[in-house]
VEXNUMAR-332860 format. One record per residue (C-alpha): x, y, z. Coordinates in nm, 4 decimals, decimal comma, padded with zeros to 6 digits. Layout:
# residues N
+----------+----------+----------+
:        X :        Y :        Z :
+----------+----------+----------+
:        X :        Y :        Z :
...
+----------+----------+----------+
//
This chain:
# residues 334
+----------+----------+----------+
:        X :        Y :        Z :
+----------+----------+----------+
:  01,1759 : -01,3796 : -02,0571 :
:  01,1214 : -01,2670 : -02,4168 :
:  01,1872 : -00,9571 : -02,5813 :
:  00,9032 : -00,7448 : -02,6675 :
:  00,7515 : -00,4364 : -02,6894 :
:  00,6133 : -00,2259 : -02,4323 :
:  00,3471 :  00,0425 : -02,4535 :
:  00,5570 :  00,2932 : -02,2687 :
:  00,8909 :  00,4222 : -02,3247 :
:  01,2232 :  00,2641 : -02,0983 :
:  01,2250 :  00,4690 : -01,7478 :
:  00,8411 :  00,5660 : -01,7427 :
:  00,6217 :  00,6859 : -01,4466 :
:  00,3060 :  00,6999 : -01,3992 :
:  00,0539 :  00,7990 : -01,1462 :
: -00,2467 :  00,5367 : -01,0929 :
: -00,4861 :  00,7736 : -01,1249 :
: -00,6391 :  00,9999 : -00,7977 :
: -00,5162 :  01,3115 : -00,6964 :
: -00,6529 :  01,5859 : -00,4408 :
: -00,8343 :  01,8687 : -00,5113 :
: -01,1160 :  01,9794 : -00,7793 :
: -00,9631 :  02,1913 : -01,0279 :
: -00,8887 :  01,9060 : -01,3309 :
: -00,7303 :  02,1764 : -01,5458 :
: -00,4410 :  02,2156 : -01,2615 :
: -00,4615 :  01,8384 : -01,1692 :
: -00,3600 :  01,7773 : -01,5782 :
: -00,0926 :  02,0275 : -01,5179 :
:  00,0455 :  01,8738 : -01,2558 :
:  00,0424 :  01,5457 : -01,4385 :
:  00,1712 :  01,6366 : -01,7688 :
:  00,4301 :  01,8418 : -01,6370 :
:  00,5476 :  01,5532 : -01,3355 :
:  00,4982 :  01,2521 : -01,5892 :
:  00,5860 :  01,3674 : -01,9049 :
:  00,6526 :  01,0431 : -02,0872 :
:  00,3139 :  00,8332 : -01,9486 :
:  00,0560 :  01,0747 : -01,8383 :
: -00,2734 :  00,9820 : -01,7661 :
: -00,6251 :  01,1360 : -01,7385 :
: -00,6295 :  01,2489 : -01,3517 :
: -00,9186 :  01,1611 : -01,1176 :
: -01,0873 :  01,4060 : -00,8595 :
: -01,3062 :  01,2101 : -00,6397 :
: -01,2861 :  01,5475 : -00,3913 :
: -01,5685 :  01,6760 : -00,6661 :
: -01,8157 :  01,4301 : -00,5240 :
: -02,0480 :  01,1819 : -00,7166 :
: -01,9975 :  01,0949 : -01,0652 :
: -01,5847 :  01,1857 : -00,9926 :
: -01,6023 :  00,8473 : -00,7823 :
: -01,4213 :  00,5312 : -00,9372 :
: -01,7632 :  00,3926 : -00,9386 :
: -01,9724 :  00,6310 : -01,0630 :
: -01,7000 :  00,7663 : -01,3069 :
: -01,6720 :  00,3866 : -01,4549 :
: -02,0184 :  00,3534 : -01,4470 :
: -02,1567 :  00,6823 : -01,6352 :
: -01,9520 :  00,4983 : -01,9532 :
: -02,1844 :  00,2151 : -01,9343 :
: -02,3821 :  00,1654 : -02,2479 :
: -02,7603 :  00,0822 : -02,2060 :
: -02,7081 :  00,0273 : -01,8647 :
: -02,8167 :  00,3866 : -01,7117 :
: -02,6966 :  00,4366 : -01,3132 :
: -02,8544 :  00,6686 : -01,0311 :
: -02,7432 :  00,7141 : -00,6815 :
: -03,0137 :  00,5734 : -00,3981 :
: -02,9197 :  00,6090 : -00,0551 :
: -02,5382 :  00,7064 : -00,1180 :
: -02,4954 :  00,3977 : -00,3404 :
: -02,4637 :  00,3290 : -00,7364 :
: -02,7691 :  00,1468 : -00,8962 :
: -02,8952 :  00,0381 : -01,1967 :
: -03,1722 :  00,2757 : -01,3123 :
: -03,5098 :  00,2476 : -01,5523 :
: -03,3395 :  00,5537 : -01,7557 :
: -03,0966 :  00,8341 : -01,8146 :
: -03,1200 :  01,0810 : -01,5461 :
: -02,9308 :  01,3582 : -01,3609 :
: -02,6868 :  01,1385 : -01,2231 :
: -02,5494 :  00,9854 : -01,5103 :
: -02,5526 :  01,3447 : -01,6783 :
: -02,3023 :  01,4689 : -01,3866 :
: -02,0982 :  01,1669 : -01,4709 :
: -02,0466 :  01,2134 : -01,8126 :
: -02,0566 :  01,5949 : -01,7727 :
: -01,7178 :  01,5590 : -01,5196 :
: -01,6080 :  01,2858 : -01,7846 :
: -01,6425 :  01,5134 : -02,0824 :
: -01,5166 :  01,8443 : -01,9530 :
: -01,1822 :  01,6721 : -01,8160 :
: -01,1399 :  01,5050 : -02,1925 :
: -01,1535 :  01,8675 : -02,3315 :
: -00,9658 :  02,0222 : -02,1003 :
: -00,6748 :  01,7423 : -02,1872 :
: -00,7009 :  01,8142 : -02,5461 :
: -00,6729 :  02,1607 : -02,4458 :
: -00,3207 :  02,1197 : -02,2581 :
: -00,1932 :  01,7996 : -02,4408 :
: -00,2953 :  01,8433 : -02,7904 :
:  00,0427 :  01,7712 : -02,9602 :
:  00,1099 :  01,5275 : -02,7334 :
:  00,2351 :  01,2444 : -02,8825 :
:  00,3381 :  00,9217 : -02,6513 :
:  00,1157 :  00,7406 : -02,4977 :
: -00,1263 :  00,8391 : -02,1971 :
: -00,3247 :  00,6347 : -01,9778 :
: -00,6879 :  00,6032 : -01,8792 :
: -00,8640 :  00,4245 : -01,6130 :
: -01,1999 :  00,2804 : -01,5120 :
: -01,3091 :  00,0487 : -01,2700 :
: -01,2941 : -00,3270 : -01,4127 :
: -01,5934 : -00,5598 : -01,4647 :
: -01,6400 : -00,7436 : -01,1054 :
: -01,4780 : -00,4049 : -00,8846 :
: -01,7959 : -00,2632 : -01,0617 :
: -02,0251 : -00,5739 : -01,0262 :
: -01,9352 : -00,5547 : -00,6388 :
: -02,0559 : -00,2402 : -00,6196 :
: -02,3154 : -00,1464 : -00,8356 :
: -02,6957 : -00,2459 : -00,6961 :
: -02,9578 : -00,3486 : -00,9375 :
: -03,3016 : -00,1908 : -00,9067 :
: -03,4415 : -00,4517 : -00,6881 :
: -03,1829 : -00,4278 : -00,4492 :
: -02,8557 : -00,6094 : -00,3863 :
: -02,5299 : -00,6362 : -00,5637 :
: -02,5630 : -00,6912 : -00,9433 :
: -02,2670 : -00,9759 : -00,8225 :
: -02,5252 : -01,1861 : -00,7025 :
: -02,6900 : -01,2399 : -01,0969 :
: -02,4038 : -01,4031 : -01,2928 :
: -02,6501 : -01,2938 : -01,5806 :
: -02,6358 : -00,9396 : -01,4691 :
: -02,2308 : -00,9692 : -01,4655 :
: -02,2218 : -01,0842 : -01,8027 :
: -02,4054 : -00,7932 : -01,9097 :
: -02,2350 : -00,5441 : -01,7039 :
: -01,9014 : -00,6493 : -01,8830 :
: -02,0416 : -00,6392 : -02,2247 :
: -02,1730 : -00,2632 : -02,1343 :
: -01,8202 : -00,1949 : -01,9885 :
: -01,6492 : -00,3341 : -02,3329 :
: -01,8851 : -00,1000 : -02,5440 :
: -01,8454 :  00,2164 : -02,3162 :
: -01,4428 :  00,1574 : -02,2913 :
: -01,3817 :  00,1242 : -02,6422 :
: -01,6123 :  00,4515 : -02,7323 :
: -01,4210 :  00,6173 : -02,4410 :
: -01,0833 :  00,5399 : -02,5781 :
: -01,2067 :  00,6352 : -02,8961 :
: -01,3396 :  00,9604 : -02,7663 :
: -00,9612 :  01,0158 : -02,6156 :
: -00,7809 :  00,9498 : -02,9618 :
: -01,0102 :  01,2168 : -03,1074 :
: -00,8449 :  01,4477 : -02,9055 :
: -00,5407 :  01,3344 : -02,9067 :
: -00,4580 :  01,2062 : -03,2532 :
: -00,0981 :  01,2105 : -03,1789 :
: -00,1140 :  00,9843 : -02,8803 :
: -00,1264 :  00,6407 : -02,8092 :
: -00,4365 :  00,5392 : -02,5147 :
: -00,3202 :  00,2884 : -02,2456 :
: -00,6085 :  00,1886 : -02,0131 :
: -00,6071 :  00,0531 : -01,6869 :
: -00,9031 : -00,1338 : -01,5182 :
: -00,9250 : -00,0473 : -01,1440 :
: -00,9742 : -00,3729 : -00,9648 :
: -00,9698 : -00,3618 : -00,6201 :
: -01,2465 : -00,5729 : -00,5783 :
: -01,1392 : -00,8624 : -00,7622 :
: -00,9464 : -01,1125 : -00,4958 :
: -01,3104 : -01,0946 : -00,2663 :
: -01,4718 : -01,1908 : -00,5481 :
: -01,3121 : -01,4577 : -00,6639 :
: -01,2482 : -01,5644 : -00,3213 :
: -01,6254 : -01,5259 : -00,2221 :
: -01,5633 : -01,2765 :  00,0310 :
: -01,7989 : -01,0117 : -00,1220 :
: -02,0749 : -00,9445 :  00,1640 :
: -02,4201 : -00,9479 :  00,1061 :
: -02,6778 : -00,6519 :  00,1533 :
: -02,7605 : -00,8189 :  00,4586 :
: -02,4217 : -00,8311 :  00,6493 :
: -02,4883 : -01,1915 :  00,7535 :
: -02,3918 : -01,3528 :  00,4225 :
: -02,1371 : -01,3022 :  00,1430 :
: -02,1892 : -01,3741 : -00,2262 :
: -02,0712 : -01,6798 : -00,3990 :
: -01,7455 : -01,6479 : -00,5424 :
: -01,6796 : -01,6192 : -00,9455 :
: -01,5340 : -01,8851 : -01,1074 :
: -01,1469 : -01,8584 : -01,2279 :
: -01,2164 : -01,9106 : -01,5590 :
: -01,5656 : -01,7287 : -01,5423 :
: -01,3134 : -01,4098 : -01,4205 :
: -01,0911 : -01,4688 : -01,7085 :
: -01,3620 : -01,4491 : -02,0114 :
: -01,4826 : -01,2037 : -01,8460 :
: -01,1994 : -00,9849 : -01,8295 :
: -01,0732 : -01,0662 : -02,1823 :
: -01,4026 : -00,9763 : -02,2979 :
: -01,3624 : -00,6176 : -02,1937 :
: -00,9930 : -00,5937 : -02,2687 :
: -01,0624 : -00,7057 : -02,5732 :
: -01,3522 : -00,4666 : -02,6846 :
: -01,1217 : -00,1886 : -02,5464 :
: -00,9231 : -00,2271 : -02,8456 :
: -00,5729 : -00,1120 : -02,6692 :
: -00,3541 : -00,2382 : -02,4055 :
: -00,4918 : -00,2816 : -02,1002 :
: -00,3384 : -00,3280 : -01,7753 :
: -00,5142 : -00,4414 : -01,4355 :
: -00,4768 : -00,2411 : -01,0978 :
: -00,5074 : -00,4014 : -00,7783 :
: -00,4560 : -00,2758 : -00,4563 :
: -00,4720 : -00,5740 : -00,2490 :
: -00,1865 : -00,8708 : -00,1084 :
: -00,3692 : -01,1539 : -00,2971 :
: -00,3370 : -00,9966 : -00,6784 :
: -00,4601 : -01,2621 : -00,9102 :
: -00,1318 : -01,2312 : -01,1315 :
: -00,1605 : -01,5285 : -01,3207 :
: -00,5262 : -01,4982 : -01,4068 :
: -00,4447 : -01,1379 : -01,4893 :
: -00,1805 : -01,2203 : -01,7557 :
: -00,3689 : -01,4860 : -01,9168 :
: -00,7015 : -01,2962 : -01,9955 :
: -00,4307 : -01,0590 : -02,2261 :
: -00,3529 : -00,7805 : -01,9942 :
:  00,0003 : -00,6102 : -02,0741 :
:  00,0774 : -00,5251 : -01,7177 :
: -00,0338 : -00,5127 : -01,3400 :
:  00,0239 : -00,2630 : -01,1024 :
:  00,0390 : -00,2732 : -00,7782 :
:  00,1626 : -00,1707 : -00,4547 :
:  00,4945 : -00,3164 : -00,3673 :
:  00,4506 : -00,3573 :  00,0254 :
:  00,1740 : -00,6063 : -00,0253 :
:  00,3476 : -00,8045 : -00,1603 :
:  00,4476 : -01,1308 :  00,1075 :
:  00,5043 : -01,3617 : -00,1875 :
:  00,7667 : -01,3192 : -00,4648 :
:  00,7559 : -01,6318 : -00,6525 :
:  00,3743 : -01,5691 : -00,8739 :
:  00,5004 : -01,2508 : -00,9392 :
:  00,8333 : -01,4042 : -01,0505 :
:  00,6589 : -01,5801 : -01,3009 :
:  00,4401 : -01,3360 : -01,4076 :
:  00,6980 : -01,1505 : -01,5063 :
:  00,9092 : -01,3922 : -01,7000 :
:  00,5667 : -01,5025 : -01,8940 :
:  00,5673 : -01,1521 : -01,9779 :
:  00,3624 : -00,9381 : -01,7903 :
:  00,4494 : -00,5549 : -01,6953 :
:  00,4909 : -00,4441 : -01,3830 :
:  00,3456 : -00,1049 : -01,2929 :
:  00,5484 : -00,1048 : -00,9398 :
:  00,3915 :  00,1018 : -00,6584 :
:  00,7079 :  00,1616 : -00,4725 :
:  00,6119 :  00,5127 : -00,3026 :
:  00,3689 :  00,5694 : -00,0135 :
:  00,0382 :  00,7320 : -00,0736 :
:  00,0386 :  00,9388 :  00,2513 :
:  00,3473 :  01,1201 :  00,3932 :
:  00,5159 :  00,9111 :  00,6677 :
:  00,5161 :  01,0503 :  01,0682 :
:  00,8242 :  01,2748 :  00,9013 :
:  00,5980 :  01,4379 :  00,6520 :
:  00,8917 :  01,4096 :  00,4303 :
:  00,8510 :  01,2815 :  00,1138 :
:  01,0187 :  00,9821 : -00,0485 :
:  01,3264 :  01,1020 : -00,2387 :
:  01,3854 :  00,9343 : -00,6355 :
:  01,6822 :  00,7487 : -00,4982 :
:  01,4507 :  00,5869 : -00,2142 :
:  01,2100 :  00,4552 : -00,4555 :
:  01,4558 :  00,3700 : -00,7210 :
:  01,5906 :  00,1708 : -00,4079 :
:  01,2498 :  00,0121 : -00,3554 :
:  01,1613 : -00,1106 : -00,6961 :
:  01,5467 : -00,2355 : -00,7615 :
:  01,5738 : -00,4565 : -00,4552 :
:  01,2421 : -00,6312 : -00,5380 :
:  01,4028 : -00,6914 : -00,9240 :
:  01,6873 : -00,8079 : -00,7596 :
:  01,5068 : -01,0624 : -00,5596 :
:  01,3361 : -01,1883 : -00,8017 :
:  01,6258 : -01,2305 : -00,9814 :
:  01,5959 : -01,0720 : -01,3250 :
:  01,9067 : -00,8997 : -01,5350 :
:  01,8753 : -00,5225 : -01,4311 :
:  01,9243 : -00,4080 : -01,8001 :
:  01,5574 : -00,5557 : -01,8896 :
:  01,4461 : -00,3383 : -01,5624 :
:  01,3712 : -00,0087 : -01,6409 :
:  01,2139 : -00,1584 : -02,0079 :
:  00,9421 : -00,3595 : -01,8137 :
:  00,8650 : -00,1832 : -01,5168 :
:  00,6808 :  00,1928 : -01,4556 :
:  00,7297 :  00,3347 : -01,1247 :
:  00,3949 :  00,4443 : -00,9872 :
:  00,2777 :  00,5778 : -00,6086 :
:  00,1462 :  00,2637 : -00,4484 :
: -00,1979 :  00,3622 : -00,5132 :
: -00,4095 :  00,6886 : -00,5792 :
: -00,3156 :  00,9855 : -00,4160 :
: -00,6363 :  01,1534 : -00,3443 :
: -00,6265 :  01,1504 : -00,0128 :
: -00,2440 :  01,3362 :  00,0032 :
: -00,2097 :  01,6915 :  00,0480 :
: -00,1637 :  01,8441 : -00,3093 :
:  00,1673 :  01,9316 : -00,2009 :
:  00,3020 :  01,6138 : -00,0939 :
:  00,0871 :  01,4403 : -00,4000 :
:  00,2929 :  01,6647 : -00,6529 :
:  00,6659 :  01,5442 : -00,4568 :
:  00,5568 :  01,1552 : -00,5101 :
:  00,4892 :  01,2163 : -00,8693 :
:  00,8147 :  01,4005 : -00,9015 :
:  01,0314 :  01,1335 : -00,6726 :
:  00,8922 :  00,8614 : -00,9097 :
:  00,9395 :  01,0308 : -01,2333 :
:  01,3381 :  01,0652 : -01,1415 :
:  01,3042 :  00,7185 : -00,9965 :
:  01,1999 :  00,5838 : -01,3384 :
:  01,5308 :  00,8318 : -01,5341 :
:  01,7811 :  00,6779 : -01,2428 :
:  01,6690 :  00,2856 : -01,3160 :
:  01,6679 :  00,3681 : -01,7350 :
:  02,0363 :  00,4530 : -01,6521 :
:  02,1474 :  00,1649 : -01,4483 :
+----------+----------+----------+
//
């Protein structure tokens, strides 16, 4: 393991990105007052379409206009009301950041949905899963490259002080490559993506980003390896899915951040929420496994929820942000 750098300061939280409710300027709030030293730009699906991951990620598309058909995300002939809710939700919670963080000045993470979460989901006009046109995936990432690295730029405007982190959303990811990705039908599922199709790919868009990028993934197969090579920083993801410590060993000691989701999403039968010393628990005995000094700890790993909190209560939500962001202060002093 090598010393370097990390975009985030020794002890940070962070949430992944979702939280409950529909008022963004008290969801920012919450987030800049829980997470002081990594905020990020909160999400509020509960606001319906174009607050979606997918229709959030995909209203920063360039060129590549999106409507809704039938309750799904497609590929449309042109600009229309859709994509203007999109990037009307988009815009208004960018202002009402630089409203509340304006002299901010660490950095603060974005998301969007990554290149083949998107692909999955996304429909072209004709019907079916742009994933089934590996021509239609190569220009969905290019549009993805272009939008990300006018939305970071549109986030450094406001916040001159600040440094962007984003994080690509891929849930979707392990299906593809595994070729688990069903088709329209039901009957069928799409091919899979090539490893090193996935990688270019996803360099591609990290690259045009401009910034460090890490890669969320909510699932027990996380591609770490492929991950770290296409020049993410970091991964994050949730710490109970995780059956198999030695790729994430690795991943670690080539260098790779760990965004560790070490508390639950939804309260347990108790209701109680986890307390900083349980999650500070969590994340040390998997660092302890894998066998790793504790004084490089707290440097390379951010203590996150295990995934987005939207579906929480706002009370219990605001507790899991709190628990991690004395989890993160407890491992900095180990």
């Amino acid at each position: 393991m090598t010393e370097q750098a990390w975009p985030w300061p020794t002890g940070a939280a962070t949430g992944i990105g979702s939280l409950p409710g529909t008022d963004i300027a008290e969801a920012q709030r919450i987030v800049l007052g829980e997470l002081p030293t990594l905020p990020h730009l909160p999400e509020l699906p509960a606001r319906g379409p174009g607050a979606d991951l997918v229709g959030r990620s995909a209203g920063l598309l360039v060129e590549l206009p999106v409507e809704l058909y039938a309750a799904r995300w497609r590929i449309a002939p042109r600009p229309g009301r859709d994509l203007r809710r999109a990037r009307d939700l988009m815009e208004r919670d960018l202002d009402q950041l630089a409203e509340q963080a304006e002299e901010y000045a660490g950095p603060v993470k974005i998301q969007a949905a990554g290149p083949f979460t998107l692909a999955a989901a996304l429909e072209l006009p004709i019907g079916g899963r742009m994933l089934r046109d590996p021509g239609a995936v190569r220009d969905l990432a290019g549009s993805l490259g272009e939008g990300l690295r006018g939305h970071v730029e549109a986030v450094a405007r406001r916040l001159p002080r600040a440094s962007v982190l984003l994080q690509l959303d891929e849930p979707s990811l392990p299906t593809v490559l595994a070729g688990r990705v069903p088709t329209e039908s039901g009957f069928g599922t799409h091919r899979p993506v090539e490893t090193e199709v996935a990688r270019g790919l996803l360099r591609d868009v990290i690259e045009a980003a401009g910034v460090p990028a890490l890669v969320h993934c909510c699932a027990p197969d996380v591609p770490l390896e492929l991950i770290r090579s296409a020049g993410a920083v970091g991964v994050a993801l949730d710490l109970s899915l995780v059956t198999d410590l030695d790729p994430l060993g690795e991943a670690i000691d080539a260098g790779l951040g760990l965004l560790a989701g070490a508390a639950p999403t939804l309260p347990p039968a108790s209701g109680r929420a986890p307390t900083s010393a349980e999650v500070a628990g969590r994340v040390r005995r998997v660092w302890d496994q894998l066998g790793f000094p504790r004084r490089r700890l707290a440097e390379q790993v951010v203590v996150t929820p295990a995934c987005g909190l939207a579906g929480a209560t706002p009370a219990y939500a605001r507790a899991v942000l709190t628990a991690c962001r004395d989890a993160g202060r407890r491992l900095a002093e180990d």
